[in-house]
C-alpha positions in Angstrom: 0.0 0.0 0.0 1.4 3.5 -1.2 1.3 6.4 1.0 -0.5 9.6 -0.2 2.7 11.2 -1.1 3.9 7.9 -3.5 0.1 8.4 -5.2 0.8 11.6 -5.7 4.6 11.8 -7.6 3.7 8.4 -9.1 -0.2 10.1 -11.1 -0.2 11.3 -14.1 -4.2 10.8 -15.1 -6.5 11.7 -13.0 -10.2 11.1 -13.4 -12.2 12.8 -11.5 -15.8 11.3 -10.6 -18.6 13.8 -10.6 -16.4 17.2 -11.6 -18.8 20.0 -11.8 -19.2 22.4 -14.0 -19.8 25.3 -11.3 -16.6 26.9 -10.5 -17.7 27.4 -6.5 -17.7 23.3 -6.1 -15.1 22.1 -4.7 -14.6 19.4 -7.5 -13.8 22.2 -10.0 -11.4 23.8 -7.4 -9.5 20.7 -6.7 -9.4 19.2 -10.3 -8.3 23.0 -11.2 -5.6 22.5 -8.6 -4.5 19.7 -9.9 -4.1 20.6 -13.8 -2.2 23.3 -13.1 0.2 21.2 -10.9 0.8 19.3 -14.2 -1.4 16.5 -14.0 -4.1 15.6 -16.2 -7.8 15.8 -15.4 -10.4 13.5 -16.9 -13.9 14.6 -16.4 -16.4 11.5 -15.9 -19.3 12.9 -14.9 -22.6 11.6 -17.5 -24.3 15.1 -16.9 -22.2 16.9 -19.1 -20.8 13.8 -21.4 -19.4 15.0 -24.8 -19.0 18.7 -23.5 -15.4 20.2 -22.4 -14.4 20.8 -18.7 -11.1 22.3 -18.2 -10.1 22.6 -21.8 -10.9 18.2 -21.2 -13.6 15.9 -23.0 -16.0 14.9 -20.5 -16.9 11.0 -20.3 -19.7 9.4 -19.2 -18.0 6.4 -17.7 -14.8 5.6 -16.1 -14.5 2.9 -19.0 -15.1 5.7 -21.6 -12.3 7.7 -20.2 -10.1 4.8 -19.8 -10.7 3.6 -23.5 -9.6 6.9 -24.4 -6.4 7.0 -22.4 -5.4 3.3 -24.0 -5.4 4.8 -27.7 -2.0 6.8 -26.3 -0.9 3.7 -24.0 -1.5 5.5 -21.2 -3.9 4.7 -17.7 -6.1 5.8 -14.7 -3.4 6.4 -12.2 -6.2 7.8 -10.0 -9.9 8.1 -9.4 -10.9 10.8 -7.3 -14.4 10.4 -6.0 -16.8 13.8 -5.8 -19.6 11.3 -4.9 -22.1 10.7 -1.7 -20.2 7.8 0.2 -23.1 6.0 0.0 -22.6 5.8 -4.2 -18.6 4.8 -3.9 -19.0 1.0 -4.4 -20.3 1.1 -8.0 -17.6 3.6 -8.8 -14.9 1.3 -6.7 -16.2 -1.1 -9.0 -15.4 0.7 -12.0 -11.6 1.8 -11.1 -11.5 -2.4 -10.5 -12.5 -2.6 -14.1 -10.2 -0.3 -15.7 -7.3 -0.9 -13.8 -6.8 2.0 -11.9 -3.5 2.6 -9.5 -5.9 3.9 -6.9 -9.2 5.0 -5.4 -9.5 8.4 -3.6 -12.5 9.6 -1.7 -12.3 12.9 -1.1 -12.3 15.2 2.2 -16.1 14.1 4.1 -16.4 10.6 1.5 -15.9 7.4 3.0 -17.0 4.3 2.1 -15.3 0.7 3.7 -17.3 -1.7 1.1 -15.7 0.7 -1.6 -12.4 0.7 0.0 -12.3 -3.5 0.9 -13.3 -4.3 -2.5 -10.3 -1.7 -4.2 -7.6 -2.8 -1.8 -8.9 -6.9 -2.5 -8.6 -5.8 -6.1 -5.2 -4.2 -5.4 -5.5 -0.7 -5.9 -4.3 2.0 -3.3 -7.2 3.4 -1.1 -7.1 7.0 0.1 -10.6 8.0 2.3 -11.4 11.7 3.8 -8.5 13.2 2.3 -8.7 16.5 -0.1 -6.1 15.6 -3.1 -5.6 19.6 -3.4 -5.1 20.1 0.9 -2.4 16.7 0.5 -0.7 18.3 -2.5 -0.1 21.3 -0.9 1.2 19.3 2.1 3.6 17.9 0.2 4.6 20.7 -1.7 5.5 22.3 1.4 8.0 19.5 3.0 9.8 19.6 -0.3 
């Protein structure tokens, strides 16, 4: 199991479940964050599937955005949850499918069904943690 900071320097692709297109949410602010720190957003979010987010494609599904991702040979090094705990599992499910490095629940999301079934499945499991807050953590200590 990876700690935060390994997640972090290892990511490139991040897709980020349930990005809003309201600037004021906190999944805009974070995934904003996060571009500009040099990694790459993927929007899945089947609200706004086909528009742009963040100069990004949105997808509908994780699979979508991980089909996408395979044309270049690249993955889903990450899949950061903007979701009501109680709606983690099926996305947990999802990062399963596509091979993700890791699930992350954001700050106030937490989910142990989600979180059994990733870590079973192998992938790295972050719950009530803010990927923008932990960035700038580490940021600072460097």
């Amino acid at each position: 199991m990876r700690t935060i900071e390994q997640i972090l320097h290892a990511a490139k692709n991040i897709a980020v479940v349930g990005l809003s297109n309201k600037p004021e949410r906190a999944s805009h602010e974070v995934a904003t964050y996060l571009q500009q720190q040099g990694y790459r957003i993927l929007p899945v979010n089947p609200a706004y599937a086909g528009q742009e987010l963040l100069g990004e494609k949105v997808h509908a599904t994780l699979q979508e955005a991980a089909d996408m991702l395979a044309q270049d040979g690249q993955h889903i090094d990450v899949v950061d949850v903007f979701r009501k705990s109680e709606e983690v599992p099926p996305v947990a499910k999802d990062a399963i499918d596509v091979r993700a490095g890791a699930l992350w629940m954001q700050l106030g999301i937490e989910n142990q069904v989600a979180a059994d079934l990733a870590r079973a499945a192998g992938l790295d499991v972050v719950m009530n943690h803010c990927m923008l807050i932990e960035h700038r953590k580490m940021a600072d200590r460097a």
